[in-house]
N, C-alpha and C positions, 0 to 999 in steps of 0.2 A: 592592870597587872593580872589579870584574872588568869590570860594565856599563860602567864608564869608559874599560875599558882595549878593549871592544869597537868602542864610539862612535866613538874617537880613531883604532882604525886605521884608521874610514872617510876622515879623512882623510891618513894615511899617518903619523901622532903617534905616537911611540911614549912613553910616558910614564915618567920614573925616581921621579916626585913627583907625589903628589896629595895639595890639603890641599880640606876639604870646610867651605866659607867660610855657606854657609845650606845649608837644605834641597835645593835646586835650583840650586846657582850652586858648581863647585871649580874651584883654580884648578891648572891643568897645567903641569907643566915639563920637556922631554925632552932637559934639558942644556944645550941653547941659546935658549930663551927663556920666559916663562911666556904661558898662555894661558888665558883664560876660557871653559871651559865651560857652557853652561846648560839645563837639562832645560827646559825651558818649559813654561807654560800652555795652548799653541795647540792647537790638535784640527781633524780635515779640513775642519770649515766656515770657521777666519779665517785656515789657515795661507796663502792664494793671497795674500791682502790682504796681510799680513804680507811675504808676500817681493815685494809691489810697493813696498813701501816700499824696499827696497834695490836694486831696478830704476829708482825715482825715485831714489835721491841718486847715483846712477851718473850718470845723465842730466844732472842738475844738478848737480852738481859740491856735492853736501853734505857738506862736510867736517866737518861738526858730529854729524854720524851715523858712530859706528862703524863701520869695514865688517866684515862676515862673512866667512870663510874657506871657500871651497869645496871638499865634498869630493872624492875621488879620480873621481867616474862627474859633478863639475860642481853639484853640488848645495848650496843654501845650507842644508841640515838633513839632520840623520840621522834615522830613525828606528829606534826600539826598543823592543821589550816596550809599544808603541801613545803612548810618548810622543815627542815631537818637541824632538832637540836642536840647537844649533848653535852652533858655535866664532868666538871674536871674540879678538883682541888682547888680553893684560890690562892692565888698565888702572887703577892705582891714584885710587882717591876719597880726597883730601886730608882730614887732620881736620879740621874744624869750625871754620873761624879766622875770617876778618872778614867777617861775614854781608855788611854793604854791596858787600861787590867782589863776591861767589859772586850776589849776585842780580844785578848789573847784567851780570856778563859770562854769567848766564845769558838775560837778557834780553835781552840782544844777538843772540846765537847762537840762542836762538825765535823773534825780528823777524827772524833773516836767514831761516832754514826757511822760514818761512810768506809771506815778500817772494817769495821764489825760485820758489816750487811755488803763487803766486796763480794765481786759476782764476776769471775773475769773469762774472757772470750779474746776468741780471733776473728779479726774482718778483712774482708778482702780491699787492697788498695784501691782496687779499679773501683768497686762500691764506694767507697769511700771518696774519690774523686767526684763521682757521680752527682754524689751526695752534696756536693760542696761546688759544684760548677754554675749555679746562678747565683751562689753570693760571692763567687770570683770575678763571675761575669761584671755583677754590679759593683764590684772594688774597683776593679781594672778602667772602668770608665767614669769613675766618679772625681779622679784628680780636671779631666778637662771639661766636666759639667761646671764644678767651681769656679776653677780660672772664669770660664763665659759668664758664671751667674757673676763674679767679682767684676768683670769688664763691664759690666751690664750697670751694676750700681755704680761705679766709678763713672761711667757716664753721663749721671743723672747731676742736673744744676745744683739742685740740692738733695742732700743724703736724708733719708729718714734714719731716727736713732737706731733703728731695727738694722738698715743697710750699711751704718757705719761700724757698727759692732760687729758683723759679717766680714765687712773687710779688716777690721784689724784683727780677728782674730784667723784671718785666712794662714798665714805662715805656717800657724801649727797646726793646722788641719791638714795644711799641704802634706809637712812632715808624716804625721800622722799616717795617712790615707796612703802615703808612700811605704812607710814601716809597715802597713799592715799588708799589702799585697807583699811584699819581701816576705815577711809570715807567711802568707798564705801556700806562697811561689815554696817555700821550706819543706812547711809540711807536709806537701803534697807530694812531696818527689821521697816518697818510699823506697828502699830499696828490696826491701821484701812484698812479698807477695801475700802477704797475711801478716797482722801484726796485731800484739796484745790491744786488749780493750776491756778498760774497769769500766763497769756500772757498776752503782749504790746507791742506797736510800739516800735521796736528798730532799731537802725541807720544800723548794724551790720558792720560797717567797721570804729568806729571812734577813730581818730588818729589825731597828734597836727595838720598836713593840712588840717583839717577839722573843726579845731575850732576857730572862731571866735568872737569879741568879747560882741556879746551878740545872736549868732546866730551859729548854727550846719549844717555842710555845707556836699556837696554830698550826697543824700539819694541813690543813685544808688542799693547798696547792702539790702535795708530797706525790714522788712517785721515782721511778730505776731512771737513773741517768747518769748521766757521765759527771763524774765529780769537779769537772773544771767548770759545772755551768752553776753548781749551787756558790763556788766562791765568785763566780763574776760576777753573780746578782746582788751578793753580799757587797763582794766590793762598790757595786754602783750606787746600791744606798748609802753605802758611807760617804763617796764621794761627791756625790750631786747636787745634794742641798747647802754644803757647806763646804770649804777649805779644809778638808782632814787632813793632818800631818800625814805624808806618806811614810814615816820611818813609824809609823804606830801600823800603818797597818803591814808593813815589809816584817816586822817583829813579832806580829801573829802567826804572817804566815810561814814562818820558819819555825814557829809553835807547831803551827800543823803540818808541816812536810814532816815532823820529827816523828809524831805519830801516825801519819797516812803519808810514806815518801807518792811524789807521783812521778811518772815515768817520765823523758822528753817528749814526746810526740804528747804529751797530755800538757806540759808547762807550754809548747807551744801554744797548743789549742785556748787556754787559759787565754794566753797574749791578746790573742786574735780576736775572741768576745770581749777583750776590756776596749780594742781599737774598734768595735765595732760602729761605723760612723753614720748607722740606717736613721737611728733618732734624731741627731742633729740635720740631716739631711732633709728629713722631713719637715722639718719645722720650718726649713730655708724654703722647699718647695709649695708650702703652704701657704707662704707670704708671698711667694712668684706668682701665686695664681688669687691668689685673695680671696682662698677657700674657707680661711681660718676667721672664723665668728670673734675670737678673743681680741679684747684689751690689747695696746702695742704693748703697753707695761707688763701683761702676763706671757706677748710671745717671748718679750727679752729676756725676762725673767728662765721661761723653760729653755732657752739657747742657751742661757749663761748655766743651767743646768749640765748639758748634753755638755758643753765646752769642757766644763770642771773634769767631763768624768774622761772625757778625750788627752786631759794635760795629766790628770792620774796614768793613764796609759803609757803614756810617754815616759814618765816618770817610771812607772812598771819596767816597762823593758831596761831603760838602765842600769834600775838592781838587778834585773835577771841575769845582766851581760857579769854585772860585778861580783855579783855572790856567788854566780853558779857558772859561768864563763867555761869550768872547767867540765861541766856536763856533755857528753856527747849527745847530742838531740838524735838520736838513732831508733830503732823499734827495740829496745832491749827494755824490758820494764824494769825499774830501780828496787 
């Protein structure tokens, strides 16, 4: 612990207690309060990024972002033996209790972020086409890769667990993969020639270890982007590991349209990364080629992953037709 106790005098910490919580994260205590350490991820190309994000919630009064502790020469990071640390408040993550509240008041608190730090712009359709023509390319040809890969194991005398799971869950992938080019085919057909476009600070990596209970923790991954990519990431962790009720999270996010409405051509774009079917695809190509080093129990495992978060989708679009049906998906921002 010695590295800890170098760190800490940067900021004038002298430490009686160190307990070492994950690999990168112990928590401090020097008698009078405890404090979170964290070795971090960052390296000289995103640490700038990284501490504009705490120069943004100074500005705007982000109360939902932790602050940082600065140390003794003003600085919000130490650095040591080439990694990059820095000190926060600690700050207890509640256990696991009633998923419905933890989502909506985290939902609240990332419609306030991204309402606060909106930054909004016009882009050209034709760029934006551009922008979007090889993951159209690889939508459009992915329904008859399937079919083949599914002819392929239907074939086989006998199925491995891996290739039976493939096929029965082919239907909804079909479906799936079908709705999402329909999305795409949408989207794309602008009738303007320039249309609204929010960026905002988003967390980009937030997940239940990062929520606490009035505060959004780890900005490491943070930077401007379009706010339909911070709720599809969200939504993918909630969805992936486990069965989450879709009416807990359909209830959030009516929490968060309330506070950050988002336009049509943005609940599109939302649609379209939660159908996004690159992950499951992969995993299927990696057992075609028998490049994947893993366990069959851990490929199935991450397929029933990527699946879960594919039936959320599906799911997704139905509330959007039913709750919001009445939206016109046009370039008017709401």
């Amino acid at each position: 612990m010695d590295k800890i106790k170098k760190v800490m005098e940067a900021y004038k910490v002298y430490p009686i207690r160190t307990e070492k919580i994950t690999e990168r994260l112990y928590r401090v205590n020097d008698g009078q309060r405890d404090y979170a350490l964290k070795m971090s991820k960052l390296n000289e190309a995103n640490i700038e990024k990284w501490q504009n994000v705490y120069y943004l919630a100074n500005e705007k009064n982000l109360s939902e972002i932790v602050p940082v502790y600065l140390t003794k020469n003003g600085k919000l990071f130490e650095k040591f033996n080439e990694a990059f640390f820095y000190l926060t408040p600690w700050i207890d993550i509640p256990a696991r209790g009633n998923d419905e509240n933890t989502i909506k008041n985290t939902m609240h608190r990332l419609a306030s972020v991204h309402e606060k730090t909106k930054n909004s712009q016009r882009i050209s359709s034709e760029k934006l086409k551009e922008n979007f023509h090889t993951y159209q390319t690889f939508c459009k040809q992915l329904p008859s890769e399937l079919l083949s890969i599914i002819r392929q194991f239907e074939g086989n005398r006998y199925m491995s667990p891996f290739e039976l799971l493939v096929c029965t869950q082919y239907r909804d992938l079909e479906y799936a993969t079908n709705a999402n080019n329909e999305l795409i085919n949408d989207f794309l057909e602008q009738n303007e020639a320039h249309i609204p476009w929010n960026r905002c600070l988003c967390h980009g990596n937030l997940r239940k270890e990062h929520i606490a209970d009035r505060h959004l923790l780890n900005w490491e991954n943070a930077g401007y982007d379009l706010p339909a990519t911070d709720l599809a990431v969200y939504f993918s962790h909630l969805t992936g590991n486990y069965d989450q009720p879709v009416e807990t999270i359909t209830e959030g996010f009516k929490i968060y349209k309330e506070k950050n409405d988002l336009s049509g051509p943005e609940m599109q774009l939302l649609s379209i990364y939660l159908f996004n079917p690159s992950s499951y695809i992969t995993i299927v190509r990696d057992y075609m080629g028998r490049s994947s080093t893993k366990p069959m129990t851990d490929q199935i495992t991450e397929l029933q992953q990527q699946y879960r978060k594919i039936l959320f989708a599906i799911k997704w679009r139905k509330f959007i037709r039913e709750e919001y049906e009445s939206i016109s998906f046009d370039n008017s921002a709401t």
